[in-house]
N, C-alpha and C positions, 0 to 999 in steps of 0.2 A: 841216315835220315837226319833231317834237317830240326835243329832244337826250336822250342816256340820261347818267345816268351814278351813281356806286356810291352815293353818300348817297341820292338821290333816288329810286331804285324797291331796296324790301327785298329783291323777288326777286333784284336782281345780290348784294346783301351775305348774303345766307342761302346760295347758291351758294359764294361765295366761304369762308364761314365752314364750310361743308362739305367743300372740297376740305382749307383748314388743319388742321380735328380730326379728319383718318382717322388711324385708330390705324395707328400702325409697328410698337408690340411683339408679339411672337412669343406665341403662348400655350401654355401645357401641358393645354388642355380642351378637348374637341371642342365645349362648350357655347358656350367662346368663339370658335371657330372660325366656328362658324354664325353666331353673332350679327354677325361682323365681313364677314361674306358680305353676311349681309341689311340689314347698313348702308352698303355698298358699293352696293348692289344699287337703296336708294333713292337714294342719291345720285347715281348714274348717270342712272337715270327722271329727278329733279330738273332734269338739266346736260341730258339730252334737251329737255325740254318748256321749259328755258328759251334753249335755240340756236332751238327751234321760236316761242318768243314772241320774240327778237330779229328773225327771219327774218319775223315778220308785221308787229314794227312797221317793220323798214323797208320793208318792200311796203305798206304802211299797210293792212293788212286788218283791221284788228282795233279795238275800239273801248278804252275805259277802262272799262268794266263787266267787256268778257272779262278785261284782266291783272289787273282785282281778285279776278277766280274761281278763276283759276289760280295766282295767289300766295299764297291764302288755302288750298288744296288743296295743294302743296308744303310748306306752314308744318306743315297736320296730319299730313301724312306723315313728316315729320322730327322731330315731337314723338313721334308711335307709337315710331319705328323705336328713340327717345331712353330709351322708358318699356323697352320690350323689352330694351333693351342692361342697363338699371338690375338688372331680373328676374335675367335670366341671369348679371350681376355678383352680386348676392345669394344664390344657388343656389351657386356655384363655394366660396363663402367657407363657407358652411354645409358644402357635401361636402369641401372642405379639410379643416375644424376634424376632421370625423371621422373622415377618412383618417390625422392625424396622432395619433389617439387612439389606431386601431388600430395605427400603427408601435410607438410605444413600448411596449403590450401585449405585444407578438409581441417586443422587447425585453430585455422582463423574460424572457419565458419561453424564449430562447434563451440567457438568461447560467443561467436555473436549469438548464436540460438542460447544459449546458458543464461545470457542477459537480457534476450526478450523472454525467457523462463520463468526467472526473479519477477522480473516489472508483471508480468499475469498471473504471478502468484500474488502479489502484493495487494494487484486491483481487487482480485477474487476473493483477499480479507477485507478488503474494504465494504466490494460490497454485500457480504458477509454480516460485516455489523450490524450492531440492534440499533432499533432508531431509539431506546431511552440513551444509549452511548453516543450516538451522536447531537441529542438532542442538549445533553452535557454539557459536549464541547464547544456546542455553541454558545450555550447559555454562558460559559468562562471565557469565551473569547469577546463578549458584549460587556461583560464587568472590566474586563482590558480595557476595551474601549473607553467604553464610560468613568473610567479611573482617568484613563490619560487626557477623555477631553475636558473634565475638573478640571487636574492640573495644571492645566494649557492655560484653559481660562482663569485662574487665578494669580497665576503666574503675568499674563499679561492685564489686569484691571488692577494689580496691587501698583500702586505709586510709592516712591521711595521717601526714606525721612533724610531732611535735610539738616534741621534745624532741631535744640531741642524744645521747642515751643510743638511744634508736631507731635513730636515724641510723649511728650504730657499729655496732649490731644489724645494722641492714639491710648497711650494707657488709659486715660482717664473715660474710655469710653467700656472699659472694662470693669472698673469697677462702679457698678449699677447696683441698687437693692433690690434690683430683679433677682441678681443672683444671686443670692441668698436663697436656696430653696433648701425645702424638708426633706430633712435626711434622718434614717433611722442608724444607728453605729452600733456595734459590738464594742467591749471593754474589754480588757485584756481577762478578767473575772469571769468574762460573757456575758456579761450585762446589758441588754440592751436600752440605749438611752437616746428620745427624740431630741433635735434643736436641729437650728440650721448649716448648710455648706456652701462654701464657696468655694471655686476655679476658677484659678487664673493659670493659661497654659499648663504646665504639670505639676503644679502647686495645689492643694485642698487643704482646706482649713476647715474647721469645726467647730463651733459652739453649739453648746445646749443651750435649751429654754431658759433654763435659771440663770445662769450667767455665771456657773458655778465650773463647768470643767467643758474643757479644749482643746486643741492643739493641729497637730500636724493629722492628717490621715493617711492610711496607704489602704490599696485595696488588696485583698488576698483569695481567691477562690469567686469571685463575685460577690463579695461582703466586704462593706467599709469599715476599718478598723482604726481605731486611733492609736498611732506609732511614735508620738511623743509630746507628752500631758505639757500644758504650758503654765507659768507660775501666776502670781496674780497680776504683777504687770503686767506680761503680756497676754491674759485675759481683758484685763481693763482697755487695752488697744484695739484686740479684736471687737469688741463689744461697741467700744466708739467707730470703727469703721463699720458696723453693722448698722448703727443707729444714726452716728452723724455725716457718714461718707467719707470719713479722714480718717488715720492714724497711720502707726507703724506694724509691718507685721511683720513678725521672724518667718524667714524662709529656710530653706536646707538647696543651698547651691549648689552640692551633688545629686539633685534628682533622685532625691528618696535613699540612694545609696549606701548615705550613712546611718542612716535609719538601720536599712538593716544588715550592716556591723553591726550598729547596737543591739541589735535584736539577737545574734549568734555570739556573744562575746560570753565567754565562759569562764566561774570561778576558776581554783586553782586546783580544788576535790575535784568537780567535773574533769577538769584534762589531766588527772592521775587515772580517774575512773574509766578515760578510753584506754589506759594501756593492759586492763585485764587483771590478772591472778596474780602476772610476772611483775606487778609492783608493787607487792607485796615484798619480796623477797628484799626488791634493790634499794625499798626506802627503810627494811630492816639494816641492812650493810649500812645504807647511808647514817641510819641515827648512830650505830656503832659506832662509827670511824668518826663524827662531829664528837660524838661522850668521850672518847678517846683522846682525839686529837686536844680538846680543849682542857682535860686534865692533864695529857704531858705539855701542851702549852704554858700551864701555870708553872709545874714541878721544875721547867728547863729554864723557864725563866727567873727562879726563883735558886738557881743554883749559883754561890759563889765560885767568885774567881782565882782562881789557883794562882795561890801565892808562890812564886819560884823563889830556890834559895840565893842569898845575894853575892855579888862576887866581894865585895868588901869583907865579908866573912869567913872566905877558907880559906884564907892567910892564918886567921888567929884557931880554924879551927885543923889546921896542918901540924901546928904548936901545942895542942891537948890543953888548950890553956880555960879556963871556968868560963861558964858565961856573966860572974859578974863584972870578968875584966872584959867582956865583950860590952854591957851593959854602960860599964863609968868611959866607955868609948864615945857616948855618944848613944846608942843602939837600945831600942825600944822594943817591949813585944808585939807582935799583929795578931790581929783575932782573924782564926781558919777558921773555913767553912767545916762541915760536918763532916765528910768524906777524907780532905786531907788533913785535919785533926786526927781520924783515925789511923792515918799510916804515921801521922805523930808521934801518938801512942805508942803505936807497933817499935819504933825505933829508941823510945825512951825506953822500954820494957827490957830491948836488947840491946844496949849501950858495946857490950866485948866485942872486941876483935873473934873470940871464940864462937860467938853464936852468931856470927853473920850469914852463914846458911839458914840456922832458922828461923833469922829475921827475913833475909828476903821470900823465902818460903809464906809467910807469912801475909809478908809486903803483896806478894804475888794475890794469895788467897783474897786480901781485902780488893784486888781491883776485878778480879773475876767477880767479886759479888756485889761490886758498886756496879758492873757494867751492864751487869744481867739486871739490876736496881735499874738506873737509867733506862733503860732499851725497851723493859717491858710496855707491851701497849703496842709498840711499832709495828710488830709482825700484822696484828690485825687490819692494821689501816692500809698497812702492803695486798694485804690479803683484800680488802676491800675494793682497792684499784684495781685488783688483775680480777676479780670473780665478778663487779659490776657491768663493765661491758661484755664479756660471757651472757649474762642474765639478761642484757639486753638484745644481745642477735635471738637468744632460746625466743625470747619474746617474739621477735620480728618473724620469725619462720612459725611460730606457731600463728600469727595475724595471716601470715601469707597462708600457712594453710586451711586457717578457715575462709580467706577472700577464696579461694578455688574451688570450695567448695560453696558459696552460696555462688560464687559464677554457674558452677554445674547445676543448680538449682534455678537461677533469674534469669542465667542469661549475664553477657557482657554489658549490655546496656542500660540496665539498672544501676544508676550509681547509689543511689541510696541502699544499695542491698549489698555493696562492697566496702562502702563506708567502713563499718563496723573494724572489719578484719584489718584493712589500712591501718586504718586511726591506730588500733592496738601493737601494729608492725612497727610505726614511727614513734610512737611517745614512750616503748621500751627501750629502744635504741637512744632515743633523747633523752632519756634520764637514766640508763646504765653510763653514759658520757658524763650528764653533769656532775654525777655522784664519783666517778673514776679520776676523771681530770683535777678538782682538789686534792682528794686523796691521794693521790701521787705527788702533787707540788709538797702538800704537808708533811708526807711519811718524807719527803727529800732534803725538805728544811731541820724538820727534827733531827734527822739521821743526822745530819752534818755537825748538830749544834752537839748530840751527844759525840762523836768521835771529836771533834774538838775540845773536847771536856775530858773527855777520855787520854788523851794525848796531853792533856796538861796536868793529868793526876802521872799519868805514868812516868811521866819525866821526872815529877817531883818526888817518887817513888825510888827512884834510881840515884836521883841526888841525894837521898837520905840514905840510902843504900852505900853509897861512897864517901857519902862528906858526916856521917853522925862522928861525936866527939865524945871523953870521957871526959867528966870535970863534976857536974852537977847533975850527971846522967838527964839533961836536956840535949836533943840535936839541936841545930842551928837552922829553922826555917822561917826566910825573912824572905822578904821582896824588895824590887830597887826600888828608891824613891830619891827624889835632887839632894835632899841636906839627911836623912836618916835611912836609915836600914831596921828592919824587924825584924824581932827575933822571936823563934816561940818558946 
């Protein structure tokens, strides 16, 4: 019996190639629906009639004529079913194109129905409104009016100044003893006092009846108030342009502006007093570190200058020789200061070669306690510059958290009801700085002057520690100078 297998009869490999290309995709048409049926459908017949040719050739019923009739009949079947799929593929792509022709149509004409939607909803508020609402709008669209046909016409009957003879003209038609009318004023007291006002453009002036008080005016709430009293000159001027149509009169060429500057300008108590509780603390530190600083200001300045020992001198004092043969040399004593007078001391005390341990021991002892002498006070003012600006953020964040809280309270828009917590944010921060930034330059100058002072004791410490002499149990402590040397 004859072996089968997939190269050698086309009916196993058509079979096969039929089971691999059944479609899996899902489709959206019933066209393809059916087609995937009826290609199903021959593939099936196919896999039947070819278990039915397996099952004859191994019963050997079957000759080579019959598997070529029935291979040849599966082949045309599977080309029909091929051409049918092709059809109905073309069909689907055609009714696609113009299903999606129709979307977009239908598209257009629901974005145009959307917009004649709008415009009828619109008209249908309109006419909706109440007639006081549009009785309103009209009534503000006639003051439009009526504003801009002013304008127009003022604009076009003003004539221009050319000359200043005009310009005299025109002012001088302003000032009239018409204008001079009764005016009643508030005083800064509250006082109210009659006499008359004048205007010119945004200028107001004042005098009373008596001819005693005047000045500038400003208006506040709808009450005229007088915003700055005038002296008795320039009383006497208003008074004469009252009466006799002439004088001079002080004007404020900022438009009231500077007025009120003056009017908010604040002592020097008041702007501590925005900063709260917290400037208390920082103008404690501050007086500290000014008492401080200004008494080691004196005591630094007041310290002498460290006499070093001279070099003309430890030649003779190399030779153990007295100091009166240093003296008939030529060499004088010098007057020390108080500090190195006492390492003097220390050094005459312990003239041997023997007790030069517990002379420098000694030595040592007096500069640890001149330095701790000197120094004291410093730390404070150190301490002042790092702890004031500290005491100024505490402040700032305690302003910030009371502005957030009268915000939770007014509202963002209220600025006068933020004020407050601000003000108290900024003027701790501004005075833990002014109070810190001295404080630091001074603790820096000090420091310096005392390690410099420090530095010139120590050394002279060490020279007496090296160069002291036996003779008259005096050391040798002189300073250089052009013709003499000192000695102490």
């Amino acid at each position: 019996m004859a072996q089968l297998s997939v190269n050698s009869h086309p009916l196993l490999r058509v079979l096969l190639k039929g089971l691999l290309r059944a479609p899996l995709r899902s489709s959206f048409s019933a066209c393809l629906i059916q087609n995937v049926i009826s290609y199903c459908r021959v593939a099936l017949a196919s896999i039947l009639k070819g278990l039915v040719l397996l099952a004859s050739l191994y019963l050997g019923a079957v000759n080579s004529a019959t598997l070529a009739s029935v291979e040849s009949e599966i082949l045309t079947e599977i080309k029909q079913s091929n051409q049918a799929y092709q059809r109905q593929l073309r069909a689907m792509t055609t009714e696609r194109q113009g299903l999606l022709q129709q979307l977009a149509e239908q598209e257009r004409k629901l974005k145009t129905l959307s917009t004649k939607a709008a415009s009828i909803t619109r008209g249908q508020d309109e006419q909706s409104m109440s007639l006081a609402t549009l009785a309103q709008r009209l009534q503000s669209w006639k003051q439009q009016q009526d504003y801009l046909k002013h304008l127009l016409s003022g604009i076009s009957s003003a004539k221009a100044i050319e000359t200043p003879q005009q310009l005299s003209a025109y002012l001088a038609g302003f000032a009239k003893p018409s204008e001079f009318i009764k005016q009643d004023i508030a005083l800064s007291s509250g006082e109210l006092i009659s006499g008359a006002m004048l205007s010119l453009g945004p200028m107001h002036w004042f005098i009373s009846d008596d001819d005693e008080k005047g000045g500038l005016l400003t208006q506040v709430e709808q009450q005229w108030q007088l915003a700055l009293s005038f002296d008795e000159a320039q009383l006497a001027q208003l008074s004469a342009v009252k009466t006799d149509h002439q004088g001079v009169l002080a004007i404020d060429p900022s438009n009231n502006r500077s007025l009120v500057l003056a009017q908010h300008q604040e002592s020097f108590a008041e702007h501590l007093g925005k900063g709260g509780i917290w400037v208390i603390p920082i103008m404690g530190f501050a007086l500290l570190a000014l008492i401080i600083a200004l008494v080691k200001a004196v005591t630094l300045f007041r310290l002498e200058k460290v006499q070093p020992l001279s070099q003309k001198v430890q030649p003779f004092s190399q030779k153990g020789e007295p100091l009166s043969q240093l003296a008939g040399a030529g060499l004088k004593r010098a007057a020390l200061g108080q500090y190195q007078q006492a390492l003097a001391d220390i050094a005459k005390q312990y003239p041997q070669i023997e007790a030069r341990q517990q002379r420098d021991d000694l030595l040592l002892d007096s500069l640890i306690q001149t330095k701790r002498e000197i120094e004291r006070g410093l730390t404070a003012i150190a301490v002042t510059a790092s702890v004031a600006p500290l005491l100024g953020l505490l402040g700032t964040v305690s302003g910030m958290i009371q502005t957030f809280k009268l915000m939770t309270l007014f509202g963002a828009g209220d600025a006068n009801a933020v004020s407050g917590g601000i003000s108290e944010s900024l003027v701790t921060t501004e005075l833990g700085l002014i109070v810190a930034i001295p404080a630091l330059i001074a603790h820096a100058l000090m420091s310096r002057r005392c390690h410099h002072f420090m530095a010139g004791l120590e050394s002279y410490a060490v020279a007496l520690s090296h160069h002291s002499i036996v003779g008259d149990n005096e050391p040798i402590i002189t300073s250089h100078s052009k013709e003499a040397v000192h000695v102490a």
